[in-house]
N, CA, C, O and CB atoms as a CASP TS submission, in Angstrom:
PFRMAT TS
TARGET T0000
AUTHOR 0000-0000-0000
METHOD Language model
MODEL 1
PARENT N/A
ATOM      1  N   UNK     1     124.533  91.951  60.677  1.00  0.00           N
ATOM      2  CA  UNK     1     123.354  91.126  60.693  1.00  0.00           C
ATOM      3  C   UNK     1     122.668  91.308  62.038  1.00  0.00           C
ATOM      4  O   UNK     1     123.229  91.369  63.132  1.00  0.00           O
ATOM      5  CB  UNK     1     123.703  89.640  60.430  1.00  0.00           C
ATOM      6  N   UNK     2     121.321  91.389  61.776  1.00  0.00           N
ATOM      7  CA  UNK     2     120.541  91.539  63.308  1.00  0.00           C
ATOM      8  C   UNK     2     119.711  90.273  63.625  1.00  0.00           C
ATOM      9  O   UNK     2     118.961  89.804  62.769  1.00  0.00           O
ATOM     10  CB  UNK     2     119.389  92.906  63.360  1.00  0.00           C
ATOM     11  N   UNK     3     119.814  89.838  64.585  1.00  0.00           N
ATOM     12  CA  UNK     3     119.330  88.478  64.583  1.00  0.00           C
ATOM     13  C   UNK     3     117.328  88.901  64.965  1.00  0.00           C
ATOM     14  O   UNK     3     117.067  89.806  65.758  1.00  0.00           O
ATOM     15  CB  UNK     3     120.441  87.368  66.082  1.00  0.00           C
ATOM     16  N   UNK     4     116.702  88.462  64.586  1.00  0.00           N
ATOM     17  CA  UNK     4     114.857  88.999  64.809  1.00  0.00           C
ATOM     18  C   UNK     4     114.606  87.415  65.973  1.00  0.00           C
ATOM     19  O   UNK     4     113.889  87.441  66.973  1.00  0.00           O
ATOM     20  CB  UNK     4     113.375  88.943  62.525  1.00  0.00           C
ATOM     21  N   UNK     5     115.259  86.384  65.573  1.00  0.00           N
ATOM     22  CA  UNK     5     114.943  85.257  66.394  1.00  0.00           C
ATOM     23  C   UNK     5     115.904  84.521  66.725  1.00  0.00           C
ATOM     24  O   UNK     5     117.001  84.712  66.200  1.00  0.00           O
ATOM     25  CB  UNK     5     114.108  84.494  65.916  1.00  0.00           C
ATOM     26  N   UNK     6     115.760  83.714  67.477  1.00  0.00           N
ATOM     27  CA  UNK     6     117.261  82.864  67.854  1.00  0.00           C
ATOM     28  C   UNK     6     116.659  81.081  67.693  1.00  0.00           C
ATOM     29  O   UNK     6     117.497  80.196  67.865  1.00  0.00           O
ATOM     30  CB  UNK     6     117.969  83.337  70.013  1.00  0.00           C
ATOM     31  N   UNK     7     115.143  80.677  67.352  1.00  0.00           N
ATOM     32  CA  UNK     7     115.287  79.783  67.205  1.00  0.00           C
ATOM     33  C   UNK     7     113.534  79.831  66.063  1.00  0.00           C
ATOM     34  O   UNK     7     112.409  80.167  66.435  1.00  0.00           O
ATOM     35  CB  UNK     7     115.718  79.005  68.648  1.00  0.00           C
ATOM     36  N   UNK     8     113.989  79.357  64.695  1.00  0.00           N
ATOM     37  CA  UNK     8     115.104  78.623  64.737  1.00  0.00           C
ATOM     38  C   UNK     8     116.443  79.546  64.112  1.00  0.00           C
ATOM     39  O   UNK     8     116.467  80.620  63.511  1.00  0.00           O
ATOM     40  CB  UNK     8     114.769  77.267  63.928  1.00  0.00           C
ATOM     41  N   UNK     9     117.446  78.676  64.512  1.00  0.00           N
ATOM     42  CA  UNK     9     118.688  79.945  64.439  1.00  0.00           C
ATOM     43  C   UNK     9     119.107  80.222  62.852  1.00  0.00           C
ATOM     44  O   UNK     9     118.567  79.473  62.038  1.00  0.00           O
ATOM     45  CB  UNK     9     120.329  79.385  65.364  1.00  0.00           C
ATOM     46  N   UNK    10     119.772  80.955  62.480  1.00  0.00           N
ATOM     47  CA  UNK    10     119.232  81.197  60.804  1.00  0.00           C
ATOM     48  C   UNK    10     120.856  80.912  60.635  1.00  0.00           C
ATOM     49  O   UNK    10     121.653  81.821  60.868  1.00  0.00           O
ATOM     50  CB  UNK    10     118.350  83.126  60.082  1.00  0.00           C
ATOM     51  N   UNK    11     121.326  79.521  60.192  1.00  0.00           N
ATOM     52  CA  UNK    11     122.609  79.104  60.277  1.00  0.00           C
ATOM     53  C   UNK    11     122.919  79.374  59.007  1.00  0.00           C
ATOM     54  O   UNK    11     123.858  80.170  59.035  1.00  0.00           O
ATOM     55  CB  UNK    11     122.875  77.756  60.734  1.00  0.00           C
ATOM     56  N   UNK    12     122.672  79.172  58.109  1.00  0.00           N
ATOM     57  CA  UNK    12     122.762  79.478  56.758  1.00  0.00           C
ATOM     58  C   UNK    12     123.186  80.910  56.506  1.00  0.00           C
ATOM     59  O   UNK    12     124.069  81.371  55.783  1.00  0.00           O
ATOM     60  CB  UNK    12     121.501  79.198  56.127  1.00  0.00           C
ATOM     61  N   UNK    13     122.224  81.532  57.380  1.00  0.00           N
ATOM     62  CA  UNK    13     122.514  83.283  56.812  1.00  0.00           C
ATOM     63  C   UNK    13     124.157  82.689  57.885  1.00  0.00           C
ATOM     64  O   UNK    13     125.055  82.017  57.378  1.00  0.00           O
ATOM     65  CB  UNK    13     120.893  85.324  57.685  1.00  0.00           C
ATOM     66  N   UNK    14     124.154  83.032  58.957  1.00  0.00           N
ATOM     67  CA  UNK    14     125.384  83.099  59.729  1.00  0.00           C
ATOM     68  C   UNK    14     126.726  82.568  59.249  1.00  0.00           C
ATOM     69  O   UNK    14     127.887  82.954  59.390  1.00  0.00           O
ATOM     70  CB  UNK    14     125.138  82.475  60.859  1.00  0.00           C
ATOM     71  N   UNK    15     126.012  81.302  58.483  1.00  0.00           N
ATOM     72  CA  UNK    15     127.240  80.556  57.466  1.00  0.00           C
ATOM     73  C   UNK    15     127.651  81.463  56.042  1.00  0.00           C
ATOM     74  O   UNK    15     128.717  81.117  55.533  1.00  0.00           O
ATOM     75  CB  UNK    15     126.559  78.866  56.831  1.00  0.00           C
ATOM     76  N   UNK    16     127.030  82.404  55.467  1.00  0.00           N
ATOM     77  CA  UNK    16     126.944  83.148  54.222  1.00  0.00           C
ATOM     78  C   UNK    16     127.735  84.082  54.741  1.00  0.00           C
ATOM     79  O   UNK    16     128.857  84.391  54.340  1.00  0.00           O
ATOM     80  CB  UNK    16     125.564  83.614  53.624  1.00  0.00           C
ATOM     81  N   UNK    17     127.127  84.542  55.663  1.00  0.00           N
ATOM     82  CA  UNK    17     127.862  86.317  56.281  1.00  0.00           C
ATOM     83  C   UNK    17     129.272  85.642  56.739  1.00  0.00           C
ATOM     84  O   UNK    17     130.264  86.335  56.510  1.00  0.00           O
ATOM     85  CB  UNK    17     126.799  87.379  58.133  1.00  0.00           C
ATOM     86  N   UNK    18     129.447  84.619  57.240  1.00  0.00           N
ATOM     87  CA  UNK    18     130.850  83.809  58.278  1.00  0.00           C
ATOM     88  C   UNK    18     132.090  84.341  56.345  1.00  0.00           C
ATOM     89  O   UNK    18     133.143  84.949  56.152  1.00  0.00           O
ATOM     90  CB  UNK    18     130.386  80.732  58.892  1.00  0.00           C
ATOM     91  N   UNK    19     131.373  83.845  55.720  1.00  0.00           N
ATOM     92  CA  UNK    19     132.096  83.549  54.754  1.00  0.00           C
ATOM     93  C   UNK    19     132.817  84.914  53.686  1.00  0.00           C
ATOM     94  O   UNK    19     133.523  84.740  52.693  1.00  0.00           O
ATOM     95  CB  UNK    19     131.165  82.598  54.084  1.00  0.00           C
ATOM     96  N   UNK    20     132.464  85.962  54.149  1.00  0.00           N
ATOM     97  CA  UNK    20     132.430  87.412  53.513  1.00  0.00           C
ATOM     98  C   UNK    20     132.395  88.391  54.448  1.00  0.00           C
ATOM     99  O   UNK    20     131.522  89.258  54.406  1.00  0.00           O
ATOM    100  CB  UNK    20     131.277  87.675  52.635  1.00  0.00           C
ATOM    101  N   UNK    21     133.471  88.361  55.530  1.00  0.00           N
ATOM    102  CA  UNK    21     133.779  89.014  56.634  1.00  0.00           C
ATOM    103  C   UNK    21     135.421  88.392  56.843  1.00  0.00           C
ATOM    104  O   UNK    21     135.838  87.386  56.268  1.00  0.00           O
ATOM    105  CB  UNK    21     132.585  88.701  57.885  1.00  0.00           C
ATOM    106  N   UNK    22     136.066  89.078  57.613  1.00  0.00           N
ATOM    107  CA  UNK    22     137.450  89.168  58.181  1.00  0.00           C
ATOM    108  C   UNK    22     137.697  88.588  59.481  1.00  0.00           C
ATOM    109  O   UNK    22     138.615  87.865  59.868  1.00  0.00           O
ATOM    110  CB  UNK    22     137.843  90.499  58.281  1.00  0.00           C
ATOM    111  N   UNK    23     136.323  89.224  60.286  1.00  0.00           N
ATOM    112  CA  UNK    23     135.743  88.789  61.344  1.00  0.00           C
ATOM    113  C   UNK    23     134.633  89.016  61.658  1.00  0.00           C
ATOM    114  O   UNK    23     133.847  89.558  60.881  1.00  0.00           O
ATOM    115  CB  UNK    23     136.233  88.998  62.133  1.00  0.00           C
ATOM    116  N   UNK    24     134.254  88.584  63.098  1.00  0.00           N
ATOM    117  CA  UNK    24     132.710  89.111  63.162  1.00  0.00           C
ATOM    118  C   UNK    24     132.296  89.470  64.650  1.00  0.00           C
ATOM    119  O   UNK    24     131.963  88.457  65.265  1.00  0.00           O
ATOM    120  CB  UNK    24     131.614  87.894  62.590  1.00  0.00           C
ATOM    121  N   UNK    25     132.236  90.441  65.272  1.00  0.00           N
ATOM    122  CA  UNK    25     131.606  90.778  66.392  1.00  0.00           C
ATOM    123  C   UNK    25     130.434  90.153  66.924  1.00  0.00           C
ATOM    124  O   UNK    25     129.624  90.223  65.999  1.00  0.00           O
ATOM    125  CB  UNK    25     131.369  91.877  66.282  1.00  0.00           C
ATOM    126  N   UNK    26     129.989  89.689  67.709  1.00  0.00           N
ATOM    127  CA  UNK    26     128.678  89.509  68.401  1.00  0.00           C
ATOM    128  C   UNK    26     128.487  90.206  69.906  1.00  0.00           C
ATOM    129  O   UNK    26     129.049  89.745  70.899  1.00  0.00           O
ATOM    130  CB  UNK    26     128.475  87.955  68.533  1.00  0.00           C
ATOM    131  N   UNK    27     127.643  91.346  69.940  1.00  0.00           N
ATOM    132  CA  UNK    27     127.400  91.752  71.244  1.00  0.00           C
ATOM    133  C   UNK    27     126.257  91.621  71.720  1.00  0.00           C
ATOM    134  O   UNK    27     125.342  91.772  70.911  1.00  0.00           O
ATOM    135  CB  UNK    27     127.667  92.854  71.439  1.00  0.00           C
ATOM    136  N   UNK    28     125.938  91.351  72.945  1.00  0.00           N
ATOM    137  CA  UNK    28     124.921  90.283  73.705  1.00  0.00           C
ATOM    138  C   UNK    28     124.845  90.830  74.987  1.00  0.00           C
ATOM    139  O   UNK    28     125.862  90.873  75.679  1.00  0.00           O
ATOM    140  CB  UNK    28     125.424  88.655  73.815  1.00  0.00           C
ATOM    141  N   UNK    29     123.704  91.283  75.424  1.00  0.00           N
ATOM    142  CA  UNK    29     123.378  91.576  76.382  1.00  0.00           C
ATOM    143  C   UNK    29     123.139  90.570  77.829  1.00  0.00           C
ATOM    144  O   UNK    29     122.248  90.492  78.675  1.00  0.00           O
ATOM    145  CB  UNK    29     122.512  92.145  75.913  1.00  0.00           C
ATOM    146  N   UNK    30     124.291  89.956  77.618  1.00  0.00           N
ATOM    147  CA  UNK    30     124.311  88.396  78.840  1.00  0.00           C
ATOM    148  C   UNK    30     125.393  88.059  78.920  1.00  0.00           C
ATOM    149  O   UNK    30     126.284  88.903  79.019  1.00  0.00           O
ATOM    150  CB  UNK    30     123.571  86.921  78.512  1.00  0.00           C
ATOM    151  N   UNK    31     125.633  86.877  78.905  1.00  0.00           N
ATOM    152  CA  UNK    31     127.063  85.982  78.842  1.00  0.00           C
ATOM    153  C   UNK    31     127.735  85.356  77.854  1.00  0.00           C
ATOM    154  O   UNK    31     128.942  85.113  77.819  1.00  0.00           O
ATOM    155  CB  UNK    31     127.020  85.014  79.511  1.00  0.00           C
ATOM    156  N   UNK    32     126.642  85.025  76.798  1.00  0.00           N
ATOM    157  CA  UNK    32     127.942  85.456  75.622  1.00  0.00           C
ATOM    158  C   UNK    32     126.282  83.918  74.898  1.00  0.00           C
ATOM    159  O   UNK    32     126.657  82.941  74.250  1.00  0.00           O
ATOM    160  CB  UNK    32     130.815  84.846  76.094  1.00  0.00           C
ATOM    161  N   UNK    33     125.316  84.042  75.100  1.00  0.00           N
ATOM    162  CA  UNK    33     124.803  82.535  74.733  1.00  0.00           C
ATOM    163  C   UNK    33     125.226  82.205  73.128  1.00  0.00           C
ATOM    164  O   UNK    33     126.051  81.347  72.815  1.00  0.00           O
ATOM    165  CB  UNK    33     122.943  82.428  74.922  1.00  0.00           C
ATOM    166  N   UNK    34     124.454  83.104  72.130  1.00  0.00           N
ATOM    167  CA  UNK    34     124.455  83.486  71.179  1.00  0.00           C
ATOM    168  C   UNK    34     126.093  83.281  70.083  1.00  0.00           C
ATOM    169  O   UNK    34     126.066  82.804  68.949  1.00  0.00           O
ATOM    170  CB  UNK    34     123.927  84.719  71.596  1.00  0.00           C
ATOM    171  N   UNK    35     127.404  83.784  70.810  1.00  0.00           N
ATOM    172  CA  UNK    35     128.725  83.709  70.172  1.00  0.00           C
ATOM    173  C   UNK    35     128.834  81.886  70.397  1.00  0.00           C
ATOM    174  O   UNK    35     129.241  81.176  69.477  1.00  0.00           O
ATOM    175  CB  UNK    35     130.103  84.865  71.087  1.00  0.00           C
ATOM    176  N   UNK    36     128.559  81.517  71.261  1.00  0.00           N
ATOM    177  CA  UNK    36     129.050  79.657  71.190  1.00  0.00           C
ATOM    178  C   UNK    36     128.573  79.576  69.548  1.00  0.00           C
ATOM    179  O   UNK    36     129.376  79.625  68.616  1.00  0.00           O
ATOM    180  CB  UNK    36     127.811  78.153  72.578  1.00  0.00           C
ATOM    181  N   UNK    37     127.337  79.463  69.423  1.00  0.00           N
ATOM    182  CA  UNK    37     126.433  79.140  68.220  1.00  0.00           C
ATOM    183  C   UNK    37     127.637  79.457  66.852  1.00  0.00           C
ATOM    184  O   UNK    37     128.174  78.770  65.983  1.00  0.00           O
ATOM    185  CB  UNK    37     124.789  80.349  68.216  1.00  0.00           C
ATOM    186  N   UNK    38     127.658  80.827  67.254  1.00  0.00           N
ATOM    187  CA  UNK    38     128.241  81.386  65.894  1.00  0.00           C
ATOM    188  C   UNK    38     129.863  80.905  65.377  1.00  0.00           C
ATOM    189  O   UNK    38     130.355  81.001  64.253  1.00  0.00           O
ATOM    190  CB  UNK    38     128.244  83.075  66.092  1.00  0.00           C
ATOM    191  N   UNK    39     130.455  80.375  66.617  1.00  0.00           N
ATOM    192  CA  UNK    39     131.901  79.616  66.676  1.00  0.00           C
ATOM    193  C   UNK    39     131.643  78.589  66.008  1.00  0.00           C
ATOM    194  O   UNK    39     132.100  78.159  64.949  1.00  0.00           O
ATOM    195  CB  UNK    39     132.532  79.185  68.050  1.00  0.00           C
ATOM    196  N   UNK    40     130.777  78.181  66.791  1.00  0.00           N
ATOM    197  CA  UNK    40     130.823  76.427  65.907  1.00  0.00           C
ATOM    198  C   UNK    40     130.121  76.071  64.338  1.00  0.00           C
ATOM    199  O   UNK    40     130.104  74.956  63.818  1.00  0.00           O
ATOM    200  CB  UNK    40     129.809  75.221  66.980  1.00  0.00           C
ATOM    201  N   UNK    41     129.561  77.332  63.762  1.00  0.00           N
ATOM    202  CA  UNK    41     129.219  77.838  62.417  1.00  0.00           C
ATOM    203  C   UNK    41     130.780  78.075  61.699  1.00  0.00           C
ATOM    204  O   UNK    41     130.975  77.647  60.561  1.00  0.00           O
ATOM    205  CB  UNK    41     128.207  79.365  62.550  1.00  0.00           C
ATOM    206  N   UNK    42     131.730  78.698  62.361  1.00  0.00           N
ATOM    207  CA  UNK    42     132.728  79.437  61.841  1.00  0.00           C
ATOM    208  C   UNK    42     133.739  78.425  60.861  1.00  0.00           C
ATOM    209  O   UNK    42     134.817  78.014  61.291  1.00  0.00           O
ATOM    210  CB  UNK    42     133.477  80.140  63.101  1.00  0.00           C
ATOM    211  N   UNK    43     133.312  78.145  59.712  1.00  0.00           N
ATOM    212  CA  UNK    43     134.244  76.749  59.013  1.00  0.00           C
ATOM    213  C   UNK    43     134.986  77.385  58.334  1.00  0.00           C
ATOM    214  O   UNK    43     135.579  76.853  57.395  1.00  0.00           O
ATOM    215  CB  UNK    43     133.560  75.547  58.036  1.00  0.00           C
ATOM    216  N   UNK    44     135.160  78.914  58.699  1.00  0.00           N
ATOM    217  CA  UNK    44     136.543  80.181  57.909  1.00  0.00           C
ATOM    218  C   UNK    44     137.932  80.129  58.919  1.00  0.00           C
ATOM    219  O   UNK    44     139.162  80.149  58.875  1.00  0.00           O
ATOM    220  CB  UNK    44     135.855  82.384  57.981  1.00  0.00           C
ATOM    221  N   UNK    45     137.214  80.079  59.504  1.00  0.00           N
ATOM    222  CA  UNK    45     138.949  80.437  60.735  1.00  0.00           C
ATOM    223  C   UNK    45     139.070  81.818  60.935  1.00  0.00           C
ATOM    224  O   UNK    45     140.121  82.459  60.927  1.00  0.00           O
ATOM    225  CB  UNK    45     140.819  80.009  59.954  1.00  0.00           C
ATOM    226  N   UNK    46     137.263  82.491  61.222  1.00  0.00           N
ATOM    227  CA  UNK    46     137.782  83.765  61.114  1.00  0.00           C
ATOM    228  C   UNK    46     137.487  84.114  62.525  1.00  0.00           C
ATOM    229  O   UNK    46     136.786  83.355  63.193  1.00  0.00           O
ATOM    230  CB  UNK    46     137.165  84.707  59.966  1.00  0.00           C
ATOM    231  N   UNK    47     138.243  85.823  63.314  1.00  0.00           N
ATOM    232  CA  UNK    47     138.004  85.546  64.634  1.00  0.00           C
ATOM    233  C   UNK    47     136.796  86.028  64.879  1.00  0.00           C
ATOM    234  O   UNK    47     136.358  86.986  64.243  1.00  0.00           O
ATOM    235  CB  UNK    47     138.931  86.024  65.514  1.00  0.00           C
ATOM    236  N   UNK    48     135.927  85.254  66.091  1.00  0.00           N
ATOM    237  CA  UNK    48     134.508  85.499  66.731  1.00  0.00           C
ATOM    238  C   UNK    48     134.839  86.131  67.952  1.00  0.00           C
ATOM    239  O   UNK    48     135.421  85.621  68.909  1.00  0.00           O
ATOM    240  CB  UNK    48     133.586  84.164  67.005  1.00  0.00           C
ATOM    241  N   UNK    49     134.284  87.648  67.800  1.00  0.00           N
ATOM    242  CA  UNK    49     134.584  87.901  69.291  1.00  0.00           C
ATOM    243  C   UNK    49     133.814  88.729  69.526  1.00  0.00           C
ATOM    244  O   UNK    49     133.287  89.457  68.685  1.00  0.00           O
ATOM    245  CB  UNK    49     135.856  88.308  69.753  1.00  0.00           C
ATOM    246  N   UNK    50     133.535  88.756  71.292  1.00  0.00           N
ATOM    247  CA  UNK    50     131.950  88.819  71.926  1.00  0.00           C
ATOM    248  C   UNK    50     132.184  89.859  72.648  1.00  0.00           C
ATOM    249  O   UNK    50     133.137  89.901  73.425  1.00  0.00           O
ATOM    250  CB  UNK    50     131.282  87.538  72.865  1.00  0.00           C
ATOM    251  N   UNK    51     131.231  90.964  72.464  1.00  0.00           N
ATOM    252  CA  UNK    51     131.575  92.579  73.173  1.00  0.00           C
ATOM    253  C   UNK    51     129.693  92.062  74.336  1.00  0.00           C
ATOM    254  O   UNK    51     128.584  91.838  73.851  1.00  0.00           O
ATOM    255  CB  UNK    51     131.480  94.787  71.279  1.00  0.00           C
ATOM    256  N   UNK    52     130.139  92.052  75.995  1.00  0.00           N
ATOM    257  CA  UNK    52     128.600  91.663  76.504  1.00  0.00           C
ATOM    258  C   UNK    52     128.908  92.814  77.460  1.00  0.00           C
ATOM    259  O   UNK    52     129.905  93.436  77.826  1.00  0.00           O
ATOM    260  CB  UNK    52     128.118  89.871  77.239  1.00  0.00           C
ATOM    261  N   UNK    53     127.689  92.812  77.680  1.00  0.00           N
ATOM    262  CA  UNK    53     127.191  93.238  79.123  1.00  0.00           C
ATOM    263  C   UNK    53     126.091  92.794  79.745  1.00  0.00           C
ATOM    264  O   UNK    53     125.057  92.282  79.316  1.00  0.00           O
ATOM    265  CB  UNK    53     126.975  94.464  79.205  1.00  0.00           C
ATOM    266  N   UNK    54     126.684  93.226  81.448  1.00  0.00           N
ATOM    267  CA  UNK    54     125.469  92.262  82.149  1.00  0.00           C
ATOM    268  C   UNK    54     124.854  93.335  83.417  1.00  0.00           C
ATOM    269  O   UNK    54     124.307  93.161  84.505  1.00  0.00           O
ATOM    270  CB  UNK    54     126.262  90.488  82.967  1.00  0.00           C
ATOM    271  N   UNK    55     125.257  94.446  82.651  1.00  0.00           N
ATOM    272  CA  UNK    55     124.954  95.268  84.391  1.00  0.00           C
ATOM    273  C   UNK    55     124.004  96.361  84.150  1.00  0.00           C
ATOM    274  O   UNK    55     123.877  97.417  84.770  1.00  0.00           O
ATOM    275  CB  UNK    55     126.519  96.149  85.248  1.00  0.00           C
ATOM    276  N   UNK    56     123.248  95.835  82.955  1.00  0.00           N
ATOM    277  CA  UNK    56     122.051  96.580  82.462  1.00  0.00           C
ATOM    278  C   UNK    56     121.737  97.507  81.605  1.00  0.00           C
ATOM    279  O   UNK    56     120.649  97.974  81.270  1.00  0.00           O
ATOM    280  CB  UNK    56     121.647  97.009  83.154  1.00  0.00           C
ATOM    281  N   UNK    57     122.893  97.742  81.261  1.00  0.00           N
ATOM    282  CA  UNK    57     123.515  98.834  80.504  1.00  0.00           C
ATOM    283  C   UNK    57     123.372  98.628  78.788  1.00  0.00           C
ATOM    284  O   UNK    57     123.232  97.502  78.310  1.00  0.00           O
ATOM    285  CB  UNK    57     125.128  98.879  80.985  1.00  0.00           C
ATOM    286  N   UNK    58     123.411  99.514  78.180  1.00  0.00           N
ATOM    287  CA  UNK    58     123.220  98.793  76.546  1.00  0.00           C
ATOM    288  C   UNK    58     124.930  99.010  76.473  1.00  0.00           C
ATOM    289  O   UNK    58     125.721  99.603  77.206  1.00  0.00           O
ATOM    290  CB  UNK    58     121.951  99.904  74.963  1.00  0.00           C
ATOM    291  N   UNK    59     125.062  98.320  75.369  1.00  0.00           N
ATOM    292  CA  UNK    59     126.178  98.427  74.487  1.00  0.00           C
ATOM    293  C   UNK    59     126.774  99.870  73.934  1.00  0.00           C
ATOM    294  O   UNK    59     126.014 100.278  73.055  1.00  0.00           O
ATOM    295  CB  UNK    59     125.782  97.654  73.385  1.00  0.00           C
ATOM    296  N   UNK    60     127.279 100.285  74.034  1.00  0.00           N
ATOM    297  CA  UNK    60     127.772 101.389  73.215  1.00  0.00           C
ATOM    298  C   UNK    60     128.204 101.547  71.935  1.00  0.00           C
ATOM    299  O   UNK    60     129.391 101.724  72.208  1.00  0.00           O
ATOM    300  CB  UNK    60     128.566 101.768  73.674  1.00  0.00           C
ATOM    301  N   UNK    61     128.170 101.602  71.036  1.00  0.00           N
ATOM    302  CA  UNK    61     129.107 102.239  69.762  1.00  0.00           C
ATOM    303  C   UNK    61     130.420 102.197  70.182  1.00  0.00           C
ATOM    304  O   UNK    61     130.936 101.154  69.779  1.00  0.00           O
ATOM    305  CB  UNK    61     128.804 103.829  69.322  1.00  0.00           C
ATOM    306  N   UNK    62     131.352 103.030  70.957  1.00  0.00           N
ATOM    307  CA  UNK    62     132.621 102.955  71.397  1.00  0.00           C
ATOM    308  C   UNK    62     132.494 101.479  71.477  1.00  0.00           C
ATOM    309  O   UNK    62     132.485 100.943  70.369  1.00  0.00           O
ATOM    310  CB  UNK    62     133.034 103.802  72.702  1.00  0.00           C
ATOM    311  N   UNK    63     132.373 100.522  72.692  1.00  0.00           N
ATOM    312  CA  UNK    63     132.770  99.361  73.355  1.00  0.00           C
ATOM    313  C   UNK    63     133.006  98.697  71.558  1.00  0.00           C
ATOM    314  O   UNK    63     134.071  98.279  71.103  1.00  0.00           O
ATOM    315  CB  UNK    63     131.396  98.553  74.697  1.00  0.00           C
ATOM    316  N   UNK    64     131.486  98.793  70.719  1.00  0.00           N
ATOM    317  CA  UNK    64     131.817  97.277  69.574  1.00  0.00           C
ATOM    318  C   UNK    64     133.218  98.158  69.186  1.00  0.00           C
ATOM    319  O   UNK    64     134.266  97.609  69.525  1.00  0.00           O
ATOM    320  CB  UNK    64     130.316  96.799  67.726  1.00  0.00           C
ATOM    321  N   UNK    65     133.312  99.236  68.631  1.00  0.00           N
ATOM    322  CA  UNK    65     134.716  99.837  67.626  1.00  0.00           C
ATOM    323  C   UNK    65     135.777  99.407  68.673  1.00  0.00           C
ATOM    324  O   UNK    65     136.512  98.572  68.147  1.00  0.00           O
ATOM    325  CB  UNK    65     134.824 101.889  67.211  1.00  0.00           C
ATOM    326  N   UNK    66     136.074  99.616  69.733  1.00  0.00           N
ATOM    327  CA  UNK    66     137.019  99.037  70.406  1.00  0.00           C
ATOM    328  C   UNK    66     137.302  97.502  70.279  1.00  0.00           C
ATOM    329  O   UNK    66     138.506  97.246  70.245  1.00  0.00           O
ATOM    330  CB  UNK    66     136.757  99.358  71.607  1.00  0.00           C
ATOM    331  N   UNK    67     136.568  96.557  70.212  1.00  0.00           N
ATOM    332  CA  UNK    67     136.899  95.626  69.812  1.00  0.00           C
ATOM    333  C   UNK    67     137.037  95.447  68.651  1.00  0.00           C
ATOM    334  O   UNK    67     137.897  94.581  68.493  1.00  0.00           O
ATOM    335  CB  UNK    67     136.424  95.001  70.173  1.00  0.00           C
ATOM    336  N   UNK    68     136.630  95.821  67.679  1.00  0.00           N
ATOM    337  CA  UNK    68     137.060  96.009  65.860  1.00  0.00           C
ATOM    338  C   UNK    68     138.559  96.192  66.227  1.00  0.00           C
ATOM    339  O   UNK    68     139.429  95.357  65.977  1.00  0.00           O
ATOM    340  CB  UNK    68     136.260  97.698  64.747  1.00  0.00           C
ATOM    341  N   UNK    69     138.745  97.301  66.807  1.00  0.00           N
ATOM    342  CA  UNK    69     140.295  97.837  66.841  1.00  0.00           C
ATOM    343  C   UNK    69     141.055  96.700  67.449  1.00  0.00           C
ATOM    344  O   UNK    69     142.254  96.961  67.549  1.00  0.00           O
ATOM    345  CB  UNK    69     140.552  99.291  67.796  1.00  0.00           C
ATOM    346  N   UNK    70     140.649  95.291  67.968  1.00  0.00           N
ATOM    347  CA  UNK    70     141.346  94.514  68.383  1.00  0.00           C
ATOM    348  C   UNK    70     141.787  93.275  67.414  1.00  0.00           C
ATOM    349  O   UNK    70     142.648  92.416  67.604  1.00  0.00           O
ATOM    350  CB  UNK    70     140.765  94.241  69.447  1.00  0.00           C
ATOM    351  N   UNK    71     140.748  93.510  66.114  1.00  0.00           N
ATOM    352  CA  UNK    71     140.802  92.742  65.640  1.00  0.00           C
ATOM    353  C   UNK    71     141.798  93.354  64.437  1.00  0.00           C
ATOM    354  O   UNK    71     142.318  92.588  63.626  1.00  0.00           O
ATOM    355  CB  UNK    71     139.587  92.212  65.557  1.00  0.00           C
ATOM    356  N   UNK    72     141.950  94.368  64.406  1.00  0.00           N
ATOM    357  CA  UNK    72     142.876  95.401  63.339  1.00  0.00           C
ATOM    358  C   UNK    72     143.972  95.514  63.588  1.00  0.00           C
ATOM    359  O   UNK    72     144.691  96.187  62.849  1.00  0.00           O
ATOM    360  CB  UNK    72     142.588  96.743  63.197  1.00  0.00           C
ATOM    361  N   UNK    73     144.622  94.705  65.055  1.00  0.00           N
ATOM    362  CA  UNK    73     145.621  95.658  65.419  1.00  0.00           C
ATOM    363  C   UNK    73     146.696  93.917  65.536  1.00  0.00           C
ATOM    364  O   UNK    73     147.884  93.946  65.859  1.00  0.00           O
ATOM    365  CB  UNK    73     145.173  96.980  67.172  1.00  0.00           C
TER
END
């Protein structure tokens, strides 16, 4: 899911997708604002976990699969 806006926040979709996933990545180009939101959506018990950066850099492909692999392993 790609988020286009953050407010207002599209809880419903986040609650649909929460519900038909294993887990769910969120990577964020900051400190993580965005994953709080999506935790306290999470009424699965599934794990939320936040791939960031802050040193200007984009995200990589490697970094999210590395954390997939954390959630696989």
């Amino acid at each position: 899911m790609e988020l286009l806006t953050l407010w207002p926040f599209p809880e419903n979709e986040v609650r649909h997708l929460l519900a038909h996933v294993r887990a769910a990545i969120v990577p964020e180009l900051n400190l993580g604002q965005v994953i709080d939101t999506v935790r306290q959506l999470n009424d699965y018990q599934i794990p939320v976990l936040g791939v960031n950066r802050v040193d200007g850099l984009l995200i990589t492909p490697a970094e999210i699969l590395a954390r997939l692999e954390e959630v696989r392993s």
